[in-house]
N, C-alpha and C positions, 0 to 999 in steps of 0.2 A: 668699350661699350658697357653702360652700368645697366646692371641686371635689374630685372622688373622686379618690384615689391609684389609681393603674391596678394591678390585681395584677400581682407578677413573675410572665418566665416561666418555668415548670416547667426543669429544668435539662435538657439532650438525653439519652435513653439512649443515643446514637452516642458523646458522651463520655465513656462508663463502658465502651466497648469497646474493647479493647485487643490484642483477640486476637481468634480466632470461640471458643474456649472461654470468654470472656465473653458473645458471644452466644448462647453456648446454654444460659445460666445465665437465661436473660429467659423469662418465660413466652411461648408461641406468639400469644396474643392481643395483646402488644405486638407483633410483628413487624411490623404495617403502621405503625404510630407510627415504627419504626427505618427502615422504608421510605421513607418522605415529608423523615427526618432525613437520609436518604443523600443522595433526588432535591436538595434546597433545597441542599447544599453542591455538588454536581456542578453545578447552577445558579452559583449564587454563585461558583466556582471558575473554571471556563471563561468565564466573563465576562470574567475578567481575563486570563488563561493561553492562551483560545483552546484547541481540545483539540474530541475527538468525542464532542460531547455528545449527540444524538437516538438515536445507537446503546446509551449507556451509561444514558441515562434510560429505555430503555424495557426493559434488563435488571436493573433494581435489586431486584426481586420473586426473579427467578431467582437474584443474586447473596445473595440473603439465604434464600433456601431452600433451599440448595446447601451455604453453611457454616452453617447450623442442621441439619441433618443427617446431613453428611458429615465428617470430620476431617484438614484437613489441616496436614504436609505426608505423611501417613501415606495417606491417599484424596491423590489427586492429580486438581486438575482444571486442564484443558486448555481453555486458551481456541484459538479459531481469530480469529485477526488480532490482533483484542485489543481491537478498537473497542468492546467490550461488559465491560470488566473494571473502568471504575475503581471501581464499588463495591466490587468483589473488593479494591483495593485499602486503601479504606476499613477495612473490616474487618480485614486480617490486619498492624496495626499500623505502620501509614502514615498514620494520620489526621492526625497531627501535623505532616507532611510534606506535605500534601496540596498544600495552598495552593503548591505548588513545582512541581505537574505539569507537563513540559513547558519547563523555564527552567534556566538554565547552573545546572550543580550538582546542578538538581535532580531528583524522580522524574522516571521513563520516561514515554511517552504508553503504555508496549504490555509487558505482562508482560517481564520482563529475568529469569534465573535468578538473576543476581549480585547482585542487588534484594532479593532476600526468599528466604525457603526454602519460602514456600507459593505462587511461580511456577514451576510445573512444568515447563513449555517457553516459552521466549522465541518472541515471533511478533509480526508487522509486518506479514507476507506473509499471503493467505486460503489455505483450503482443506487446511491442513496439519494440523488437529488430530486426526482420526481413526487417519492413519497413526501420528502422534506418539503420542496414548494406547496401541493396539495395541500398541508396541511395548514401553512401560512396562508394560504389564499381563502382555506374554509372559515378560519382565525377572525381575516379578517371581515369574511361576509358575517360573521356571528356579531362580530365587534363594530360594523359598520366603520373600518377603519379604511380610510383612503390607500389605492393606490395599486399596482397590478404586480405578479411575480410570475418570474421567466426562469426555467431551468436548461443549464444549460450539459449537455451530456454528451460523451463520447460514444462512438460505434462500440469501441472496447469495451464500456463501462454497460451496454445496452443487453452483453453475455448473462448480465448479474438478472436471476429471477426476481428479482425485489425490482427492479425496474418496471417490469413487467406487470407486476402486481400492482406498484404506483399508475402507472398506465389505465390498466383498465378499472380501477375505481375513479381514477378520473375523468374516463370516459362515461361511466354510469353517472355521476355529481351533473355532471355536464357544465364543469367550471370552464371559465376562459383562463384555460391557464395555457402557455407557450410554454414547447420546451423544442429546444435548442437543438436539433442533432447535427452533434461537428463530426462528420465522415472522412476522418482522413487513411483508410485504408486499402483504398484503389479499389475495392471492392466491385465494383462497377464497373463492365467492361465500358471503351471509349464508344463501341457504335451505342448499346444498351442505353448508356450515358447521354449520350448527346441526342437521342430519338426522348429519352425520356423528360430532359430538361426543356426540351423545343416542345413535347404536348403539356407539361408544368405550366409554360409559360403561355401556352396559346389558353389553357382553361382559366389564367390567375388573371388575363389582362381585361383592360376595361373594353377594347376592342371585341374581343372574345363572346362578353358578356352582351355588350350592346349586338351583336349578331345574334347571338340566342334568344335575346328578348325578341326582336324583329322576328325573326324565326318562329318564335312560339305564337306572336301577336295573328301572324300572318295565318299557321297551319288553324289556328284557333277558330279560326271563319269560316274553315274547310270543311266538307262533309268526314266525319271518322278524323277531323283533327285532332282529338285529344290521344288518339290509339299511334299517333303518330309521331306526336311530342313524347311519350311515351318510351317508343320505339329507338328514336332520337337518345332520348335521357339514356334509356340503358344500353345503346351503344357504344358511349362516350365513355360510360362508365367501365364497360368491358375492354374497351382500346387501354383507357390508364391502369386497371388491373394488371393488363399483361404486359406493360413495358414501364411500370413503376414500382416501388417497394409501399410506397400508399395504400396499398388494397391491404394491408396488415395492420395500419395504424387506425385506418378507418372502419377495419372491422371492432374496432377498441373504442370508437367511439369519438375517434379523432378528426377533423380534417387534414389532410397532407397538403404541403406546398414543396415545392421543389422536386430534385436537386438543384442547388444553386451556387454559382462561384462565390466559396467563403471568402475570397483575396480581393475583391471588388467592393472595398466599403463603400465607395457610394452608393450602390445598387443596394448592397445590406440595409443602409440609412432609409432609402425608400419602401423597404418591402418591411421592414420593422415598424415604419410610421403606420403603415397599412396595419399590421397584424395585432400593432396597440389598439386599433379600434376595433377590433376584433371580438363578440362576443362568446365563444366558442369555444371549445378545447381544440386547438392547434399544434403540428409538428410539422416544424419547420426546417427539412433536411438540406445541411453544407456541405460542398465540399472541400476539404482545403489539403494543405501537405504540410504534414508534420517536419516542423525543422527549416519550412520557407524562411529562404531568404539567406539562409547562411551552408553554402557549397558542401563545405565538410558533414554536417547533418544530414543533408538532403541526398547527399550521396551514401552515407551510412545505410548499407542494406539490411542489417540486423534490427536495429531499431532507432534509425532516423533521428540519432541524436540524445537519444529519451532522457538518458541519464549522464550527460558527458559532464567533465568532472577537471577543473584544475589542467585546461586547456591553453596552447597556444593561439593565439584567434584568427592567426595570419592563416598556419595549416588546419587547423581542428586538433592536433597531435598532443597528447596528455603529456602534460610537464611534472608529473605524480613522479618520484624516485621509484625506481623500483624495488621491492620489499619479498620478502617470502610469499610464497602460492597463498592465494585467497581459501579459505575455509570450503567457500563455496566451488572451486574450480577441486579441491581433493578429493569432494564426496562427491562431485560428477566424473574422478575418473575412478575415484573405487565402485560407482555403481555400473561403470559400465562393462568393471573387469565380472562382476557378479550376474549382470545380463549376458556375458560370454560365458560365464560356467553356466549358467541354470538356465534353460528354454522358457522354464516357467518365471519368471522374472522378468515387470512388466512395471514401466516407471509413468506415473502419473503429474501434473502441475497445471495449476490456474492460470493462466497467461502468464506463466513466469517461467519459459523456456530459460530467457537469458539470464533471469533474477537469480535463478537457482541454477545453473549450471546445465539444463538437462537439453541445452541444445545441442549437448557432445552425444547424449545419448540418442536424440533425433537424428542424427548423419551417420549413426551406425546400425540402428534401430529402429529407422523410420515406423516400422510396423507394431512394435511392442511401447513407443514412446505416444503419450497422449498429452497435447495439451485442449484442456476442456473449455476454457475463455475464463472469463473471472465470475464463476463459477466455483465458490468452493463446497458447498452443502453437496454440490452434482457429484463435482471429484471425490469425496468422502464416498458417497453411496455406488457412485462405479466403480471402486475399490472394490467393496463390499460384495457386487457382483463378481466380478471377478475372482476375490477369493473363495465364493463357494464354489466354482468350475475348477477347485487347484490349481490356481494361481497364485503368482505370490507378488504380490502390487507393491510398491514404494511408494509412497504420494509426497511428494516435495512442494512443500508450502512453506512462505514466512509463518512465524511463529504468531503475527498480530492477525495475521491474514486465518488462518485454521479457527481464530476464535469465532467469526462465524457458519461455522458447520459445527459447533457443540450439541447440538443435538444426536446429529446425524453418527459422530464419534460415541454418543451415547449408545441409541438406540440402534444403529445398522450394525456396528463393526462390534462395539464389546459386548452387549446380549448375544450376539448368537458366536462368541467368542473366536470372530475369523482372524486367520493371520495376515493381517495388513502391519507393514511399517510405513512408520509417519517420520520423515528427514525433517523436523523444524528450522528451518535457519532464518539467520535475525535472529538468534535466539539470547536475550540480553536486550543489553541496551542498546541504539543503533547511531546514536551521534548523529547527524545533520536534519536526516527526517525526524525527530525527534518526537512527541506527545501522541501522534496519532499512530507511532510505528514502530514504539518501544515493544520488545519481544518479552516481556518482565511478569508474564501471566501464568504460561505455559504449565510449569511446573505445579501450579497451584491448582489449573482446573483440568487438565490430565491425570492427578495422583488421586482427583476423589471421583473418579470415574474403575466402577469396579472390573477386574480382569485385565486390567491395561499395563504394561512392563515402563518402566519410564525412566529413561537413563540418562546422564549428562557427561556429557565425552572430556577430557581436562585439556584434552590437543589432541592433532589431526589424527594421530595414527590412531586413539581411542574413535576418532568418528569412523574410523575403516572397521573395527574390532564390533561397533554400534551398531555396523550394517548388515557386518557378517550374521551377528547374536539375531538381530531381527527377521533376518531372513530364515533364520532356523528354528526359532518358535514360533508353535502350532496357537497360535493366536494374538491378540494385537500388540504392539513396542512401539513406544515415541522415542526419540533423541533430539535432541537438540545442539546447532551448533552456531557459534557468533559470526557477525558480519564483518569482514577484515579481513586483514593475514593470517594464516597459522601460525606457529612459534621457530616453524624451523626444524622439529625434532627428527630424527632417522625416522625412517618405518621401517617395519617388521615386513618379513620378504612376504609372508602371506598372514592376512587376518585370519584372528581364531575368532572361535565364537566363548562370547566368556561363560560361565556359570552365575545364568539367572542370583542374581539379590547378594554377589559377595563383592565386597570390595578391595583395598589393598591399603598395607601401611608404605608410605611414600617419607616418612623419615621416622624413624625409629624414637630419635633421643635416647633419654640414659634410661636408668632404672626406676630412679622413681619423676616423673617428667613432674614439671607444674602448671603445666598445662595441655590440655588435649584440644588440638585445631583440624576439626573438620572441613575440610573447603570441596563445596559442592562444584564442578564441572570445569569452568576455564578460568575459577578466580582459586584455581589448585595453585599457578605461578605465584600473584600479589601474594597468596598463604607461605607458601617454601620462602618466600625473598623476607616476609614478617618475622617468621622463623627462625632465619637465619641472624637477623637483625637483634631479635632479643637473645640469640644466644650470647653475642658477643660481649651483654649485657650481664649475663650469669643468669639467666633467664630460659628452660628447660621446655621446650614446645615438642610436642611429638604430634603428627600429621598423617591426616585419613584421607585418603579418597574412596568415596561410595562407591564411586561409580554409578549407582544404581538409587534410585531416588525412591523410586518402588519397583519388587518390596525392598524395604530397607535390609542392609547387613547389621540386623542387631545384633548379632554375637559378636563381631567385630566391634559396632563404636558402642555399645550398651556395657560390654566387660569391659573395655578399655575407660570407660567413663566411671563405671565403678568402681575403677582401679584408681584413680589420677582423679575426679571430684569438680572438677574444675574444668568447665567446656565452652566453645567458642563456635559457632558454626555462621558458615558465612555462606552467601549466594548471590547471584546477580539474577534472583528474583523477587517478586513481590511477598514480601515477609510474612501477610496474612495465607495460612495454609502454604505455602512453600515447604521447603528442604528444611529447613529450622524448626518447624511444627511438627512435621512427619518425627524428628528427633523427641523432642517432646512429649510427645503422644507414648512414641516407645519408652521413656526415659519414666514417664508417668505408670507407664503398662506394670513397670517391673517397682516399682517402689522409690525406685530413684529419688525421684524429689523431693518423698516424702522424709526420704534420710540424711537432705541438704544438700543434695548434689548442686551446684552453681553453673547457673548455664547462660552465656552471654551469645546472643541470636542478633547477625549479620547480614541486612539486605535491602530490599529496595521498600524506603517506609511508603507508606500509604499518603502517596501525592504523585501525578503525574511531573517526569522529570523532562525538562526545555532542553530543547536541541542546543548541545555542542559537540566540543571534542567527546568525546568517547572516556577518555582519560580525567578528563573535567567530570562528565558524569556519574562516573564512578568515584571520586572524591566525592561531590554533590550528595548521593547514594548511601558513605561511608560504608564502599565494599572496597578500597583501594589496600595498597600496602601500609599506609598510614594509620588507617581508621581500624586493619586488624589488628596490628601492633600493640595497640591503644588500647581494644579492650583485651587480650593477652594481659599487658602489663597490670588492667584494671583487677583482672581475677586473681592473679598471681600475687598482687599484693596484698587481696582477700582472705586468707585462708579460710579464715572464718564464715564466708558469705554463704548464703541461704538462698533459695527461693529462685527467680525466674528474672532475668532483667532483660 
């Protein structure tokens, strides 16, 4: 018996889109065929690329009823973070490129304006997309420029008070502006849920309306009819107060529609054609589930997929080798050996239980562990409460993420000199999320905020030593530590706490060195392997670790620089004001440069660096083992040299 030939398959209608005015050339009843086309590549893709995939599968309904009836880059839509765009990407003539998200060369993880012309606003960071739309939309009533903007936002991203802020001036403007809320946090009980979508839908429909007009027309002829339409009005309005989240939006100036099924694009298609005609500021609440559509995700009780990474696609199961403990999995278990010694030790983070490890500290510590939502200015200043009651807070934040609560690190925590420690991690470069989440700042606007301790760990068991020392000074200390694996090293059976502003020599050399190499935090290894490298050469390198970025160890690298003439200092941060300035400054204090001391400064020039390897980036950067090598040899063959390079 000869076997059946299998039919081909149908060919994608994703690869006959080329644009979204291709998609809106496909009748409405394909669009869930185009949806399932989208989910299986964002599967397929992040498998190999790694990328936020639970957020992006479970907005692929939204992204496809968005540009089937909207046009951009004339309508402008505004993502917030971005975790929810790569179908958006898909569509608007990237599909080609796709296969590239996230890798040297290629697409962004997160809307880039310089990407596309239908990325309206670049964003990395939560919470910004409201303000951002608003002010396009003001732009364009000034400019008389065609054409409407929709923001679209998460529940998550909803924590951020700038949201809120965007909100209600745009409630006061009383611009037609939509913004989007994709809900995918169960938040909503199902009875709650479904009493609340069923009066949503009985207030939003034409049915609804033509009864109220009848209603009103009728009582209107009636004696005391108006006291009754009245009556009417504000009892309808009391019913959806109490069994919707609307009564919040519309106090802001907004109308509410919904909740509504985010995963029913047709029905999104309809209620978007409506809401384009729309003159009014509107919020339009979804709900969907992060990671639809793909088993493994959706069954991820932690976070739905959020960040899965170099996956199998059959299981979901990570095909990553395994490598030494994560930076971040070290410093959540040494903070949680320090909330077991100290009562008062109390760990803080922005929605980043998982980002930062402190979901170990949650399952032990439920009562002393906070996370505040994406919220960082909050978490700074509840620190700050807390450490006036003697407490003693850790607040674990990425190092890109802390830059917005500068203020509040100003003015709450080092004025009134509380002891709060700040864990920075991401601290560096970060490889895939690249531009919008490079940690490459820290050091620079940490060290010019006065009374702050600010140290940079070289490997894991310094970030244990980082936590201890923080925890014991009577007022504020940052660390920082990189995204990745540790190196591997033993640890010490218990951290010490070090002595504030001294550092250590980590290779001696001979007697008279010919060169002195400073290496600030975890680019101490690329330094010792540089080292190593030009000795072999007949090339004499002697090797500092700070430890401490401030205050600096000047009697340490100040006499030893006066001694040896010739210096090299290197960081994987941003070189303006960084760890190579602070040297400076001191190298300046004492006369140093004035007597030709030669100082060659190592770090991140002043340009945002593109996502890739990590390894690449720092080649890119010339903070690698290559690029200190090189200026070593450049000093060393100076004797002569002068001045500042």
């Amino acid at each position: 018996m000869e076997e059946e030939t299998p039919m081909p398959r149908p060919p994608r209608l994703l690869d006959g889109i080329d644009s979204p005015a291709d998609l809106k050339r496909l009748p409405v009843t394909d669009l869930p065929r185009v949806c399932q086309e989208i989910r299986d590549q964002i599967i397929e893709t992040c498998a190999r690329t790694g990328g936020h995939l639970g957020s992006s599968l479970g907005a692929v309904e939204l992204n496809v009823a968005l540009h089937y009836v909207f046009t951009t880059p004339e309508d402008a839509l505004v993502w917030d973070v971005g975790h929810q765009a790569y179908g958006h990407k898909l569509l608007t003539g990237r599909r080609d490129r796709f296969s590239t998200i996230r890798t040297e060369g290629g697409l962004a993880g997160f809307p880039e304006r310089d990407e596309s012309e239908h990325d309206a606003f670049g964003v990395g960071h939560a919470s910004t997309s409201i303000s951002a739309a608003l002010g396009m939309l003001e732009a364009k009533k000034q400019t008389g420029a065609p054409g409407k903007v929709v923001a679209i936002i998460g529940d998550g991203s909803m924590t951020g008070g700038v949201a809120f802020e965007g909100l209600n001036q745009a409630g006061y403007l009383k611009r037609d502006l939509l913004v989007v809320l994709n809900d995918n946090a169960m938040s909503i009980s199902p009875n709650v849920g479904a009493m609340s979508e069923w009066l949503s839908k009985k207030f939003t429909s034409r049915t609804y309306n033509r009864w109220r007009k009848g209603v009103k027309e009728f009582l209107g002829k009636m004696p005391k009819g108006s006291e009754a339409i009245d009556a009417i009005r504000h009892g309808i309005t009391a019913a959806k107060a109490l069994v919707t989240p609307g009564v919040l939006f519309e106090g802001l100036g907004f109308h509410y529609v919904g909740p509504a099924d985010g995963h029913d694009v047709v029905a999104l298609v309809e209620t978007f054609q409506k809401l384009a005609a729309f003159g009014d500021p509107v919020v339009f609440h979804v709900m969907t589930t992060k990671g639809k559509g793909y088993h493994p995700a959706e069954s991820d009780q932690a976070t739905r997929g959020h960040g899965l990474s170099f996956f199998d696609v059959a299981t979901g199961k990570s095909t990553k080798k395994p490598g030494a403990k994560a930076y971040t999995d070290l410093f959540a278990e040494a903070l949680c050996a320090e909330m077991r010694r100290d009562d008062r030790v109390v760990a803080i983070t922005a929605a980043m239980l998982e980002g930062t490890g402190l979901i170990k500290c949650k399952a032990e510590f439920p009562g002393r562990t906070f996370d505040v939502g994406i919220a960082e200015q909050h978490a700074v200043t509840f620190a700050a409460g807390l450490a006036c009651q003697g407490m003693r807070p850790v607040v674990a934040i990425y190092s890109t993420f802390l830059q917005r609560a500068y203020d509040q690190l100003i003015h709450d925590v080092a004025l009134q000199n509380l002891p709060v420690t700040f864990a920075l991690d991401r601290g560096g470069l970060v490889g895939a999320d690249g531009k919008t989440h490079q940690g490459v700042m820290d050091l620079s606007y940490l060290r010019a905020i006065p009374r702050f301790v600010v140290m940079a760990p070289s490997d894991e068991d310094e970030v244990r030593h980082a936590l201890r020392t923080g925890l014991g000074h009577d007022g504020p200390l940052a660390f920082r530590f990189p995204r990745g694996g540790g190196l591997g090293v033993p640890l010490d059976g218990e951290p010490q706490r070090l002595p504030i502003g001294k550092g250590r020599v980590v290779r001696a050399g001979g007697a008279t060195p010919d060169v002195l190499l400073v290496a600030c935090g975890t680019t101490l290894q690329a330094a010792l392997a540089a080292a190593e490298e030009l000795g072999r050469e007949g090339i004499d390198v002697r090797v500092l670790d700070p430890r401490f970025v401030k205050p600096l160890d000047e009697e340490l690298i100040c006499g030893d620089a006066a001694r040896i003439r010739r210096v090299v200092t290197v960081e994987e941060n941003a070189l303006q004001g960084g760890f190579g300035s602070a040297c400076l400054e001191a190298f300046e204090a004492r006369g140093l440069l004035a007597g030709g001391l030669a100082v060659k400064r190592l770090g991140v020039p002043d340009r945002f660096i593109a996502h890739a390897e990590q390894p690449r980036q720092r080649a890119d950067a010339g903070v690698d083992q290559a690029h200190i090598a090189a200026a070593c040899r450049e000093l060393a063959g100076q004797r002569q040299a002068r001045g500042v390079a």
